[in-house]
DSSP file (Angstrom, degrees, kcal/mol; ACC not computed):
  #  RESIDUE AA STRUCTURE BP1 BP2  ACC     N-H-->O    O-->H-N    N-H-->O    O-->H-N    TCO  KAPPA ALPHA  PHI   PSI    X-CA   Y-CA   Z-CA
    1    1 A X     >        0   0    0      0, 0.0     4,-1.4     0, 0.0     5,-0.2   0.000 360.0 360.0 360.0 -45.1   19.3   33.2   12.0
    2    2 A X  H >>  +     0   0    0      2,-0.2     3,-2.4     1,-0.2     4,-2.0   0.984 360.0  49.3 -64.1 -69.2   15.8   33.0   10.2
    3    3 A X  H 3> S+     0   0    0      1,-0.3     4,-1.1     2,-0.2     5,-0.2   0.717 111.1  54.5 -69.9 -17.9   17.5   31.7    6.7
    4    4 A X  H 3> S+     0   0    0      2,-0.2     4,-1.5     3,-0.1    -1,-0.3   0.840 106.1  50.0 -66.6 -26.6   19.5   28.9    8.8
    5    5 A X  H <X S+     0   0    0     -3,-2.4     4,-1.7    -4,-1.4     5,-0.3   0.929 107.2  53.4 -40.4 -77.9   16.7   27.7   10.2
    6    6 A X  H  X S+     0   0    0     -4,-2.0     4,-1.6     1,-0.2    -2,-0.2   0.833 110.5  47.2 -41.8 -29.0   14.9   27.4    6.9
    7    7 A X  H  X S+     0   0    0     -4,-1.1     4,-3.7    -5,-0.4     5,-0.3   0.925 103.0  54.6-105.5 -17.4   17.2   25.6    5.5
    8    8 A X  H  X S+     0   0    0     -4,-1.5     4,-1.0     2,-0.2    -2,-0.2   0.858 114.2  48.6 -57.8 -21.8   18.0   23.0    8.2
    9    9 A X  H >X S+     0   0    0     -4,-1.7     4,-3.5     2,-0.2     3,-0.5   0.912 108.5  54.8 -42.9 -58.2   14.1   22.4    7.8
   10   10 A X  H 3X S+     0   0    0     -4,-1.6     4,-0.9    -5,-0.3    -2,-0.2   0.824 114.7  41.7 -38.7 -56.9   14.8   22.3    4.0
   11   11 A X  H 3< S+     0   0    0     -4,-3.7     4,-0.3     2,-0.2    -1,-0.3   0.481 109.2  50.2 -81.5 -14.4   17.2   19.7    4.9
   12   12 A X  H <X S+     0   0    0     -4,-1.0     4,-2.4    -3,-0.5    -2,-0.2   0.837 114.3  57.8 -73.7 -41.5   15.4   17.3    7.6
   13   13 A X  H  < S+     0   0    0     -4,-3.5     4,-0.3     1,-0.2    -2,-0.2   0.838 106.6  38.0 -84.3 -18.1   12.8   17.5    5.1
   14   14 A X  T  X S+     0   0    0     -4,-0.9     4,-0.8     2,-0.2     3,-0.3   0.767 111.1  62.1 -66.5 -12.3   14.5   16.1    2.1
   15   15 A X  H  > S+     0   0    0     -4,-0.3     4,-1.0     1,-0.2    -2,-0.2   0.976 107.1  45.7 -45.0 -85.6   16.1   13.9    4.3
   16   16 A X  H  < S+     0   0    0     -4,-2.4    -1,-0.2     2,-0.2    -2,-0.2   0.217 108.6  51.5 -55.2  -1.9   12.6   12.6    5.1
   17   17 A X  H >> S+     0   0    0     -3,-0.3     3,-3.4    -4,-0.3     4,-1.4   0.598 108.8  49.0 -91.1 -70.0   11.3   12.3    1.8
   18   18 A X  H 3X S+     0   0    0     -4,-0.8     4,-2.0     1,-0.3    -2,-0.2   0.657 109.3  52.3 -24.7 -44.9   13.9   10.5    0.5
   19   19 A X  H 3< S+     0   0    0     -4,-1.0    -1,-0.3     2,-0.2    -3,-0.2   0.317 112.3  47.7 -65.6  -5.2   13.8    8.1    3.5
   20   20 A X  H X4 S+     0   0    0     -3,-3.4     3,-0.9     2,-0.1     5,-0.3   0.644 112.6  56.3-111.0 -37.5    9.9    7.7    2.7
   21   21 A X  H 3< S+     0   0    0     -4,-1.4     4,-0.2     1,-0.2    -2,-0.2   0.982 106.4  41.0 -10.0 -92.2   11.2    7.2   -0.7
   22   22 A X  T 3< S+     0   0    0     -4,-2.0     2,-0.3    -5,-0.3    -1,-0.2   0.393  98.9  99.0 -68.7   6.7   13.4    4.5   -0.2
   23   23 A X  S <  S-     0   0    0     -3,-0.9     2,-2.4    -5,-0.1    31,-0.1  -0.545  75.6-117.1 -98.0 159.2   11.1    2.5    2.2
   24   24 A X  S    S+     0   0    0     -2,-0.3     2,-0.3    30,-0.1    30,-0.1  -0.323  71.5 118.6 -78.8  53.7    8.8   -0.4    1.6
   25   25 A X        -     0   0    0     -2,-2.4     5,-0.1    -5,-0.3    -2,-0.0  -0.879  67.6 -93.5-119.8 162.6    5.8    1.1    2.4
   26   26 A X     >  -     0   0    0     -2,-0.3     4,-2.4     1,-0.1    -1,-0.2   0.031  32.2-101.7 -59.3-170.9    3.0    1.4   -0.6
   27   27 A X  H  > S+     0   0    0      3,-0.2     4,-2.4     2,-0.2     5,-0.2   0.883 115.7  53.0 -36.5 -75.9    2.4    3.6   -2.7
   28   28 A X  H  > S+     0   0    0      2,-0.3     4,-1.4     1,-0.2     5,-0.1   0.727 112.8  56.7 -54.8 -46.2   -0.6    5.5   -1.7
   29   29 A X  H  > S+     0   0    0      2,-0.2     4,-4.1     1,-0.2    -1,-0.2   0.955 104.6  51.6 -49.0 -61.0    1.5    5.9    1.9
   30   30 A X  H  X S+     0   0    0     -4,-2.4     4,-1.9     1,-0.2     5,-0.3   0.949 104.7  49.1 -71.8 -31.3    4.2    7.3    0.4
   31   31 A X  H  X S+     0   0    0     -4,-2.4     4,-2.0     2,-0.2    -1,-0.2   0.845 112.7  57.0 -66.1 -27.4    2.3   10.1   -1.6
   32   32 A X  H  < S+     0   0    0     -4,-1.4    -1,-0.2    -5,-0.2    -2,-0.1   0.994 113.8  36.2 -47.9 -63.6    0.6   10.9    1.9
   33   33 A X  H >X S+     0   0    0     -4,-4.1     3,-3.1     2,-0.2     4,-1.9   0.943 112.0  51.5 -54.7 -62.0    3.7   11.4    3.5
   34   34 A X  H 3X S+     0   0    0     -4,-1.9     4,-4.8     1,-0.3    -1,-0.2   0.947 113.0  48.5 -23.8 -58.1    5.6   12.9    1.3
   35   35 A X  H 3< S+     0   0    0     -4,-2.0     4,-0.5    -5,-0.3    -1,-0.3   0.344 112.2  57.2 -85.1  32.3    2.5   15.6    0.8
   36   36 A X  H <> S+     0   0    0     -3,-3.1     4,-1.7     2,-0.1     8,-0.6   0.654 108.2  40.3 -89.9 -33.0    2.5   15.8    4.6
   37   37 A X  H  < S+     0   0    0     -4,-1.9     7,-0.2     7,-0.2     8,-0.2   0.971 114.7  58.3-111.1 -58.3    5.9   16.7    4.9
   38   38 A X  T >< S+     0   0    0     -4,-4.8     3,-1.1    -5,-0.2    -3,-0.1   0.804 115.0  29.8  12.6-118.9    5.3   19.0    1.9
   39   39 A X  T 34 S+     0   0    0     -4,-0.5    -2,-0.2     1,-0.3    -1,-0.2   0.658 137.8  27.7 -47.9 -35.6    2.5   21.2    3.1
   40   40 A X  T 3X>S+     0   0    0     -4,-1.7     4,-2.8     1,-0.1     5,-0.5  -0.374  71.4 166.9-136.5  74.1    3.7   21.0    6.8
   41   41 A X  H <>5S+     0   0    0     -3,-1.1     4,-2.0     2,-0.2     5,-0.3   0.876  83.7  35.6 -45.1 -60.0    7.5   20.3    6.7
   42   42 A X  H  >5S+     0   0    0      1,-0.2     4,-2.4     2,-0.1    -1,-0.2   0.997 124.8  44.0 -80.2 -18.7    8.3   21.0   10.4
   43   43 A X  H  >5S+     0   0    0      1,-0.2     4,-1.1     2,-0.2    -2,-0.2   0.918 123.2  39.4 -56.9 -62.5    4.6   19.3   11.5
   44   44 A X  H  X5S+     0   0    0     -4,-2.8     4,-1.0    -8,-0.6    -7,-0.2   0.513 108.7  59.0 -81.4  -9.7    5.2   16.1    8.9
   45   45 A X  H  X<S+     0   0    0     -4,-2.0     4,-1.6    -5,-0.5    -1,-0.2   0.936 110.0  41.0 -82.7 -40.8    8.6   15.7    9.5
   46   46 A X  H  X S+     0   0    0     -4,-2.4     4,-0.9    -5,-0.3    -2,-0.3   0.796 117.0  50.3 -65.8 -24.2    7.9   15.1   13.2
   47   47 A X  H >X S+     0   0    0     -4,-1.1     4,-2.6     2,-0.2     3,-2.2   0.991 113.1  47.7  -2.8 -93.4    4.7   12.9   12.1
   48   48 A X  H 3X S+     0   0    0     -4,-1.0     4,-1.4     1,-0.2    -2,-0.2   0.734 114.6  46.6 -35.7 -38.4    7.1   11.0    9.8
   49   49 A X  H 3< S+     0   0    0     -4,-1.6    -1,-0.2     2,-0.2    -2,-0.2   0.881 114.8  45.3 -65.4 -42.0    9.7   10.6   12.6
   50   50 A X  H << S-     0   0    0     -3,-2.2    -2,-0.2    -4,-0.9    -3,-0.1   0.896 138.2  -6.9 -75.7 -46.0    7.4    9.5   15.1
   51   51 A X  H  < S+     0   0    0     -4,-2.6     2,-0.2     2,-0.0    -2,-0.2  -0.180  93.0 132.1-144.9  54.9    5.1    6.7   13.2
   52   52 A X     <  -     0   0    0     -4,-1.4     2,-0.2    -5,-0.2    -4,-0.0  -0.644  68.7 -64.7 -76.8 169.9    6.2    7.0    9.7
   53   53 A X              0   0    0     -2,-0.2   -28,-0.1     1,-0.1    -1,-0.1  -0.298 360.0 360.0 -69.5 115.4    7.2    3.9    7.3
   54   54 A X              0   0    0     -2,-0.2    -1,-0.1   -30,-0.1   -30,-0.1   0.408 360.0 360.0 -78.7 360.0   10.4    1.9    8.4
């Protein structure tokens, strides 16, 4: 149970870099985000979900 978990985290969160990636937001934004969702994948992937860059 534990290592499905981890990786569907594993996988919302490349999900959500990539998508911070591919957005038009600057620079400086994306290296935030990114190292939010980094250091606290499920805490910055809901951050990112809620009022991250469209």
């Amino acid at each position: 149970m534990n290592v499905v978990l981890g990786l569907i985290i594993l996988a919302v969160s490349v999900y959500a870099i990539y998508r911070v990636i591919a957005s038009g937001a600057g620079t400086g934004a994306k290296v935030l985000w990114i190292l939010l969702i980094v250091i606290l994948p499920v805490i910055g992937v809901v951050a990112w979900a809620i009022a991250g860059p469209r």
